[in-house]
DRENMAR-643519 format. One record per residue (C-alpha): residue number from 0; residue in one letter; x, y, z. Coordinates in nm, 2 decimals, decimal comma. Example, Ala and Ser with C-alpha at 12.3 -4.5 7.8 and 13.67 -1.06 7.14 Angstrom:
// residues 2
+-----+---------+--------+--------+--------+
: num : residuo :      X :      Y :      Z :
+-----+---------+--------+--------+--------+
:   0 :       a :   1,23 :  -0,45 :   0,78 :
:   1 :       s :   1,37 :  -0,11 :   0,71 :
+-----+---------+--------+--------+--------+
END
This chain:
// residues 284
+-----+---------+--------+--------+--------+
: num : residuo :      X :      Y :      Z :
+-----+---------+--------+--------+--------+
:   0 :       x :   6,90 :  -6,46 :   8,56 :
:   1 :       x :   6,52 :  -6,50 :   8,58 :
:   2 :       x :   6,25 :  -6,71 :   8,42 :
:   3 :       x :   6,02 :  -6,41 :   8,20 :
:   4 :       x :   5,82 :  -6,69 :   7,99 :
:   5 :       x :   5,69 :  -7,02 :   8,05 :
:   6 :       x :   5,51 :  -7,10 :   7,77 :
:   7 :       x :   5,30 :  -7,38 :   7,61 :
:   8 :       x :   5,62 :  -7,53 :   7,52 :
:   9 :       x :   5,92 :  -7,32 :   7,57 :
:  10 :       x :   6,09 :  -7,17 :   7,92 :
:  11 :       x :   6,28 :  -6,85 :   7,83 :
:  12 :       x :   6,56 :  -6,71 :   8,08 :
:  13 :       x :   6,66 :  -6,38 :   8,06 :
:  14 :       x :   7,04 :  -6,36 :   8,18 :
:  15 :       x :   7,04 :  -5,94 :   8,18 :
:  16 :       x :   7,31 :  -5,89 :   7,97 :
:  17 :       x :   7,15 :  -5,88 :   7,61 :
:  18 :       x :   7,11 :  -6,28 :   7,62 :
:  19 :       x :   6,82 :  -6,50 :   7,67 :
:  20 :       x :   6,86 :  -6,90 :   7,70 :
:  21 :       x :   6,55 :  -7,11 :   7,56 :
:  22 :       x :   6,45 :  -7,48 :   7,71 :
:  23 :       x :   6,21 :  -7,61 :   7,42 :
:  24 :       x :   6,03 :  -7,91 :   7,68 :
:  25 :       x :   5,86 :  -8,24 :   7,56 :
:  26 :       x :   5,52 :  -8,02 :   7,65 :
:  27 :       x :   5,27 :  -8,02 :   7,35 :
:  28 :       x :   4,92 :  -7,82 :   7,30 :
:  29 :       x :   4,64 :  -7,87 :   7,10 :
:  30 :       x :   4,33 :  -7,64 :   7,11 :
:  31 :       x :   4,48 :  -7,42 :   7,34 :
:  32 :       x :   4,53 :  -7,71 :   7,62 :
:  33 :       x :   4,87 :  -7,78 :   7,72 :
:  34 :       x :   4,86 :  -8,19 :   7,75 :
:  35 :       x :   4,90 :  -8,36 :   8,06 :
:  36 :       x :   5,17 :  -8,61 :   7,85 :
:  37 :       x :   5,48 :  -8,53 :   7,77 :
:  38 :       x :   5,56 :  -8,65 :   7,40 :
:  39 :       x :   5,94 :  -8,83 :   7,40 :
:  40 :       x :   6,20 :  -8,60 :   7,19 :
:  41 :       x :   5,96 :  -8,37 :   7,10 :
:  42 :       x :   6,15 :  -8,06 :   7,25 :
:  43 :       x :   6,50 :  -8,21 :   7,07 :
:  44 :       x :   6,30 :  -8,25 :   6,77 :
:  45 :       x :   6,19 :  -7,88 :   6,73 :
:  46 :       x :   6,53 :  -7,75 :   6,87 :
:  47 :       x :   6,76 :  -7,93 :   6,61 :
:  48 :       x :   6,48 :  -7,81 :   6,35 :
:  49 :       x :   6,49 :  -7,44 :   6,42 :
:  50 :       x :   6,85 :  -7,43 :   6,42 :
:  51 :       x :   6,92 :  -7,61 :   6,10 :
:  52 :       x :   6,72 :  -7,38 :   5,94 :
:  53 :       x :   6,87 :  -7,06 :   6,13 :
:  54 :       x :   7,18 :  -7,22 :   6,00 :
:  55 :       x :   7,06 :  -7,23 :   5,60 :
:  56 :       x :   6,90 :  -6,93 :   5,60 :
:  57 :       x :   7,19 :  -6,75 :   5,72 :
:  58 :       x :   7,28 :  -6,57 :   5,39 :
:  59 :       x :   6,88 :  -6,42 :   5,38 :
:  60 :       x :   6,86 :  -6,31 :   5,67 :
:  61 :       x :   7,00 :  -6,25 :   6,06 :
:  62 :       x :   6,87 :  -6,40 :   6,38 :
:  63 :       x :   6,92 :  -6,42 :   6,71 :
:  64 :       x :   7,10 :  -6,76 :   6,73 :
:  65 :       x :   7,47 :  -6,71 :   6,96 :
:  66 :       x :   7,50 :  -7,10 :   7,04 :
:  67 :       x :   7,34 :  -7,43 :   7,09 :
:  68 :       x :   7,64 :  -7,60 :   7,26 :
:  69 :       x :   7,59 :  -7,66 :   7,65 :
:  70 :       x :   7,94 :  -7,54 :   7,75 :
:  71 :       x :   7,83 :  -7,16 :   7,63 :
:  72 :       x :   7,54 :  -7,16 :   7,86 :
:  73 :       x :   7,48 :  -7,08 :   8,24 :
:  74 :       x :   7,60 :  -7,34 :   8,46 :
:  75 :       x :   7,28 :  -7,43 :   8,57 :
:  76 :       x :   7,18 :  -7,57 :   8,22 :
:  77 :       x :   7,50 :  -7,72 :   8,18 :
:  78 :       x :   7,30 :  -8,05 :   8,25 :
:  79 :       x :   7,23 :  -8,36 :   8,03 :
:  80 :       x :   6,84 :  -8,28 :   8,08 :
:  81 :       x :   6,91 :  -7,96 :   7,89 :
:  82 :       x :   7,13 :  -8,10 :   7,61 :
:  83 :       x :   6,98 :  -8,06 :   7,25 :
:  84 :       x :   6,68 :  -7,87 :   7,37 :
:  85 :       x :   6,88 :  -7,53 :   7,47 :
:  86 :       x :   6,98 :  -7,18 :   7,31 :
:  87 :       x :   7,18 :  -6,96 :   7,42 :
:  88 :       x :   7,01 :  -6,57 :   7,20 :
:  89 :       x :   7,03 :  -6,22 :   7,12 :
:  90 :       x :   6,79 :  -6,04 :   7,32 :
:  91 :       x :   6,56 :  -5,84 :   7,07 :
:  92 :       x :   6,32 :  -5,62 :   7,13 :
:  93 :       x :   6,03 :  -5,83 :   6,93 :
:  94 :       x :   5,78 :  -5,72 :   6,65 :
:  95 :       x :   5,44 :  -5,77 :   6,79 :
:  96 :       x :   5,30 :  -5,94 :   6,47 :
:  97 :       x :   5,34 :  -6,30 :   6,38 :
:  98 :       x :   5,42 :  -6,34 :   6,02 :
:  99 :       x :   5,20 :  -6,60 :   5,85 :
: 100 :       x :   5,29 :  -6,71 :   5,49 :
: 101 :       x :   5,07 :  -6,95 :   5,30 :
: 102 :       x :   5,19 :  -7,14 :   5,03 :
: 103 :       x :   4,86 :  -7,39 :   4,97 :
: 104 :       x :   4,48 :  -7,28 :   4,96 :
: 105 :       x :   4,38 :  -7,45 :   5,28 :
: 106 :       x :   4,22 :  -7,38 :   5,65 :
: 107 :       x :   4,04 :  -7,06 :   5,69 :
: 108 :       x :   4,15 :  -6,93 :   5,39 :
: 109 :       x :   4,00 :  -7,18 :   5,16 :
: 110 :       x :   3,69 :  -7,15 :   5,37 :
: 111 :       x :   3,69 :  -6,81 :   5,27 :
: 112 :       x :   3,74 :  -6,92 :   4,93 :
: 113 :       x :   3,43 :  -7,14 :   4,92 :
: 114 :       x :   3,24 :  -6,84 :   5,00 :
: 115 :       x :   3,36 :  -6,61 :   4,74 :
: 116 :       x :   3,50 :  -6,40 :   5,01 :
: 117 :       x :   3,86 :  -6,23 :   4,98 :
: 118 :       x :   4,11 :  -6,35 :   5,26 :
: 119 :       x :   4,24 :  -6,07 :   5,47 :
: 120 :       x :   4,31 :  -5,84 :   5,14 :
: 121 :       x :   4,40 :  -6,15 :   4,90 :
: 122 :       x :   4,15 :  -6,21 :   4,62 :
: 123 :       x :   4,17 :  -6,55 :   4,39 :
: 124 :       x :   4,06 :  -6,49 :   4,02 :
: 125 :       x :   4,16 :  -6,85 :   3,95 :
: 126 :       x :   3,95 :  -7,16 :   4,07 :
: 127 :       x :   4,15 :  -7,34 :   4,35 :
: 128 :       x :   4,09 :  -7,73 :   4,49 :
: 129 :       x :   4,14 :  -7,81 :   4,88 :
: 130 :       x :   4,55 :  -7,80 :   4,95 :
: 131 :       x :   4,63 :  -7,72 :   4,64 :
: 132 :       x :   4,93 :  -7,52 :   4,55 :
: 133 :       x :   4,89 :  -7,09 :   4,53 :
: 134 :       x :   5,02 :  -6,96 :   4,26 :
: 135 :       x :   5,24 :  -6,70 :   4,44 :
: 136 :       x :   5,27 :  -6,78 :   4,80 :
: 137 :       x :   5,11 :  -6,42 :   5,01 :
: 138 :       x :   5,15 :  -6,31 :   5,37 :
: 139 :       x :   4,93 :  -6,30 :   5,61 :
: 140 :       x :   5,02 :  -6,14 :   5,94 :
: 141 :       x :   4,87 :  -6,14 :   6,30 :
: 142 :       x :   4,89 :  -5,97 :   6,61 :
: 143 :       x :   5,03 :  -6,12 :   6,90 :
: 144 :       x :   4,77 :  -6,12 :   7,17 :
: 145 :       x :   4,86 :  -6,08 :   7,54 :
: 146 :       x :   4,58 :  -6,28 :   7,66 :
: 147 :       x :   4,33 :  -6,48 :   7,43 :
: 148 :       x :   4,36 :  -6,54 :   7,03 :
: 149 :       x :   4,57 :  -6,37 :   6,82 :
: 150 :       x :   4,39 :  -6,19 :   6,57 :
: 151 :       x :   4,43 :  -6,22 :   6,17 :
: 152 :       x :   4,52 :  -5,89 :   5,96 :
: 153 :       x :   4,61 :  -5,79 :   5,62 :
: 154 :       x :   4,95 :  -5,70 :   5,54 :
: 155 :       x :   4,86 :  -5,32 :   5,45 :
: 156 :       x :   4,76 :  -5,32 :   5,82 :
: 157 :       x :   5,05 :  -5,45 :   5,99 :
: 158 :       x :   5,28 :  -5,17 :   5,75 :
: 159 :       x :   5,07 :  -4,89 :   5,78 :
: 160 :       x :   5,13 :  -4,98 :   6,21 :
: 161 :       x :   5,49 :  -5,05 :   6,17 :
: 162 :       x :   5,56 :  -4,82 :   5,89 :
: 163 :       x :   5,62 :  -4,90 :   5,49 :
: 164 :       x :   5,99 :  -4,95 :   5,46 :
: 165 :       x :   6,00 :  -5,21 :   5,76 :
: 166 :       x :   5,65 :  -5,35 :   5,64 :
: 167 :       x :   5,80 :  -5,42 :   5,30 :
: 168 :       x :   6,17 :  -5,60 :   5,47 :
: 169 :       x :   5,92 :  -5,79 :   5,66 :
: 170 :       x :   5,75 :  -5,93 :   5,38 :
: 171 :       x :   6,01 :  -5,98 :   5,20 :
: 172 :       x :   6,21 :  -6,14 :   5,40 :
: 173 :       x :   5,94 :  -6,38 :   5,55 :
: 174 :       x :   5,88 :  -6,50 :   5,12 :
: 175 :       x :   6,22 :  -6,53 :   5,12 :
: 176 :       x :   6,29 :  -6,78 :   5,39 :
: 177 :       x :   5,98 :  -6,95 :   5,30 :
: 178 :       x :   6,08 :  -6,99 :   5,00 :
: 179 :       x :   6,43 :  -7,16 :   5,00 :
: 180 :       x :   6,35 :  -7,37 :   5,27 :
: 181 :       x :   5,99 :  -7,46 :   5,12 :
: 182 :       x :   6,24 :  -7,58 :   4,82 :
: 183 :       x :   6,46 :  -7,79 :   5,05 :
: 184 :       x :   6,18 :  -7,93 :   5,24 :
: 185 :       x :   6,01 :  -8,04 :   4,93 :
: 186 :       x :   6,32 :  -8,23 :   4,77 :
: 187 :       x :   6,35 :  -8,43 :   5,06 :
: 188 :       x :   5,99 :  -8,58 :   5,08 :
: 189 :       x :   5,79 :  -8,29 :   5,28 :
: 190 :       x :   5,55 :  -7,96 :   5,14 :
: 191 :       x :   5,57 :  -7,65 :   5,37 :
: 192 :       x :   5,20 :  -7,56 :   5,31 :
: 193 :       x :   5,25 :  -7,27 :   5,60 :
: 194 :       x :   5,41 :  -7,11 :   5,85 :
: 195 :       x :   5,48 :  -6,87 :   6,05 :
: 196 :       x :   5,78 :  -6,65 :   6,20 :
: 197 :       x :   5,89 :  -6,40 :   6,49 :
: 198 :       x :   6,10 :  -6,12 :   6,41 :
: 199 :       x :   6,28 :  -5,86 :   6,65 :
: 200 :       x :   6,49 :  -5,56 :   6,60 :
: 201 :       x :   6,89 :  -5,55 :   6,72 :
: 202 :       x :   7,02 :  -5,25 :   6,91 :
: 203 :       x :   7,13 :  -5,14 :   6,54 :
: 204 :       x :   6,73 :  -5,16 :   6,44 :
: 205 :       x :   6,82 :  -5,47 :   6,21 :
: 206 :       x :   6,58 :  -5,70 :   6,15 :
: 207 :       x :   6,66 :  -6,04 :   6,32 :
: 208 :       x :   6,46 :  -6,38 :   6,23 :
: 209 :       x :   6,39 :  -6,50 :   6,59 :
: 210 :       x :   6,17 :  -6,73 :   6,82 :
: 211 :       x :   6,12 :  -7,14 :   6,64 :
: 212 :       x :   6,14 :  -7,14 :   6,25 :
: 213 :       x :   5,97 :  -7,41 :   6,00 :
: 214 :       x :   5,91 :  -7,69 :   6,27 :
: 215 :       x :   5,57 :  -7,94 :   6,28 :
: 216 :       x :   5,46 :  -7,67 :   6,59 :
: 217 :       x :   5,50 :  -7,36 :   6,38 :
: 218 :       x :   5,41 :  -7,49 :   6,04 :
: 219 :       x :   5,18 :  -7,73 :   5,88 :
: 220 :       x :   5,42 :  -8,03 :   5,69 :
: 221 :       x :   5,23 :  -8,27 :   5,45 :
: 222 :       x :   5,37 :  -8,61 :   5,35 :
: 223 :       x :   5,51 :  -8,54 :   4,99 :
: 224 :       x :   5,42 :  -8,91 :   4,89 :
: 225 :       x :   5,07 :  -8,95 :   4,98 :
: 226 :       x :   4,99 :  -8,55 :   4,89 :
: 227 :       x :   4,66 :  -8,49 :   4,66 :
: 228 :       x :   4,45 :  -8,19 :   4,63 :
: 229 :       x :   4,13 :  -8,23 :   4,70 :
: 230 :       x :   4,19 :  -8,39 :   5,04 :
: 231 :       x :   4,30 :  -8,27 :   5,37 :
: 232 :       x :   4,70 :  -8,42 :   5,33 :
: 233 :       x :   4,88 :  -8,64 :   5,62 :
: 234 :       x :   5,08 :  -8,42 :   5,81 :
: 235 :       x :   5,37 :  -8,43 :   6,03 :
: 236 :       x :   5,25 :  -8,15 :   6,24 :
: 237 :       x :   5,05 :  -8,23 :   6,56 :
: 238 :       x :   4,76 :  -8,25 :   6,32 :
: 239 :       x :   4,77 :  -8,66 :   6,43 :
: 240 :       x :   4,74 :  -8,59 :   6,80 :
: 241 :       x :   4,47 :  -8,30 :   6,74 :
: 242 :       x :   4,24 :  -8,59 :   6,53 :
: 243 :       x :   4,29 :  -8,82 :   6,84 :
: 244 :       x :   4,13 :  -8,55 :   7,06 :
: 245 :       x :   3,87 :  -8,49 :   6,77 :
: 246 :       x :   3,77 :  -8,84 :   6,77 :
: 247 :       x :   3,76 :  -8,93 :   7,12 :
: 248 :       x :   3,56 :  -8,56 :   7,20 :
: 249 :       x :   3,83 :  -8,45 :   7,40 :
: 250 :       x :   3,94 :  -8,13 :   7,20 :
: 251 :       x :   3,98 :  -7,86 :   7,42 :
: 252 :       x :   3,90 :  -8,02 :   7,75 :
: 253 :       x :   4,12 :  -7,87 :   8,01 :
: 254 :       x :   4,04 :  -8,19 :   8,26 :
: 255 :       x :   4,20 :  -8,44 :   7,97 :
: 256 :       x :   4,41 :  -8,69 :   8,23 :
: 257 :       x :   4,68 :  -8,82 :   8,00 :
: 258 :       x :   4,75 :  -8,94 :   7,65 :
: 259 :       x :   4,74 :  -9,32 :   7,57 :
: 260 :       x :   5,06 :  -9,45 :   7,46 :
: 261 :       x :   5,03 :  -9,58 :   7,11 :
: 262 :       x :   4,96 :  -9,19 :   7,03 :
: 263 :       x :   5,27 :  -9,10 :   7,23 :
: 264 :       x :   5,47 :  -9,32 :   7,02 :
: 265 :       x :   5,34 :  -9,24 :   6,69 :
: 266 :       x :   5,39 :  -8,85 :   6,74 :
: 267 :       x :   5,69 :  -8,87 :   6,84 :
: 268 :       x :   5,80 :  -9,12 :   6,57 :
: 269 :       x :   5,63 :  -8,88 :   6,31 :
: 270 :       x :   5,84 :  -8,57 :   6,47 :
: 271 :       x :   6,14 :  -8,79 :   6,45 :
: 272 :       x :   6,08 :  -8,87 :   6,06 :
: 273 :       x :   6,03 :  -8,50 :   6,03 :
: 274 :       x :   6,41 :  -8,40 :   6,15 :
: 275 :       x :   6,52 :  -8,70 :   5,97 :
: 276 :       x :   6,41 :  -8,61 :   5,65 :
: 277 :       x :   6,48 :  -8,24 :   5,67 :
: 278 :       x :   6,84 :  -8,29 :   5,82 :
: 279 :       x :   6,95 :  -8,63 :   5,63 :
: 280 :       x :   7,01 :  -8,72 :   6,02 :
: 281 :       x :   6,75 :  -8,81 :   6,33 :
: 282 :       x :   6,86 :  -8,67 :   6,70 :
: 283 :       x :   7,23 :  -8,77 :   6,86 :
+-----+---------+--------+--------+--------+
END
């Protein structure tokens, strides 16, 4: 067994046998600086997330789930400090685009709205407020940079490189997923504006959902209640940390010394009403 990723949030073992084991840690970024303070449950939070959602969307799609219970994995992680925040997956060999769908007009593209300006191959022939709801959601892929920022792309780009028949089950599926669990979300008090997902191929070439799905990291969650358009909506995404950085001219400062404690508590209490509400449960 050997480490192969230590990421901004996850560790990733690879056990040489066609399995990996994922540690999802407490760690949390913002602006491309990993945070010197660790944010309570936050690793549990996204873990139990990511595999409800493998678990639902089961009958659109495969992924690389095999087990989430302790007594499946290595002995090493058979360790309270690894309980709730541990896979045990599939080993894929993974599609170098990250597969962005956008259900509200918001971010980059509605700047590119503003301007008149297609977004990456989508034109809008209807007039469109701030966060308000698309018509149709669209996808909007990226490639997954080594090193440095990953770089938007239309979705004719990313088939023409991957070819059209995997292109289109890409697409597809990605609308699909978002789609049912968008409708899920949404009934219990939360709008999937966006997110985005990781695919891989199987030794069969079958296309496998992999990586985090539709959690506050990957995604951007708005409060149902309080949503308007016209307005930038509260979020249960790090969006409360990032302001805190914003407003204290701190964003991406790699010397940042810690986090204070009241906005500790309040992201981890929103990530906590975020499993809550999408689960009917908070963590065990």
């Amino acid at each position: 067994m050997k480490k192969i990723i230590s990421g901004k949030v996850r560790e990733v073992y690879d056990l040489e046998d066609g399995r990996m084991v994922i540690v999802t840690t407490d760690r949390i970024s913002a602006f491309d600086v990993i945070l010197p303070t660790m944010i309570t449950d936050k690793g549990r939070v996204l873990n139990a997330l990511s595999n409800f959602w493998f678990g639902y969307t089961g009958d659109l799609t495969k992924n690389h789930m095999i087990s989430s219970d302790l007594k499946d994995m290595p002995a090493e992680f058979q360790k309270d400090e690894f309980r709730g925040r541990t896979i045990l997956v599939k080993k894929l060999k993974m599609i170098p685009y990250e597969v962005i769908v956008r259900g509200y007009m918001f971010g980059s593209m509605y700047e590119a709205y503003k301007k008149g300006e297609p977004f990456l191959g989508h034109e809008f022939t209807r007039e469109y407020k701030q966060a308000e709801k698309l018509e149709e959601p669209i996808v909007t892929p990226s490639t997954k940079a080594a090193e440095g920022h990953d770089i938007n792309v239309t979705i004719d780009f990313m088939k023409n490189d991957l070819g059209q028949e995997l292109g289109d089950k890409i697409e597809k599926t990605a609308l699909a997923v978002y789609k049912k669990c968008y409708e899920h979300a949404e009934k219990n008090g939360i709008i999937i504006a966006d997110t985005k997902f990781e695919f891989g191929l199987d030794e069969e070439g079958n296309l496998v959902l992999a990586d985090e799905v539709l959690t506050p990291d990957s995604s951007r969650f708005w409060n149902k209640d309080t949503y308007k358009t016209g307005t930038s909506p509260a979020s249960y995404d790090k969006q409360f940390i990032r302001d805190w950085l914003k407003e204290n001219n701190l964003a991406g400062d790699p010397d940042i010394k810690s986090i204070p404690e009241d906005v500790v508590k309040e992201t981890s209490r929103l990530y906590h009403e975020c499993v809550k509400k999408i689960t009917g449960k908070d963590l065990d």
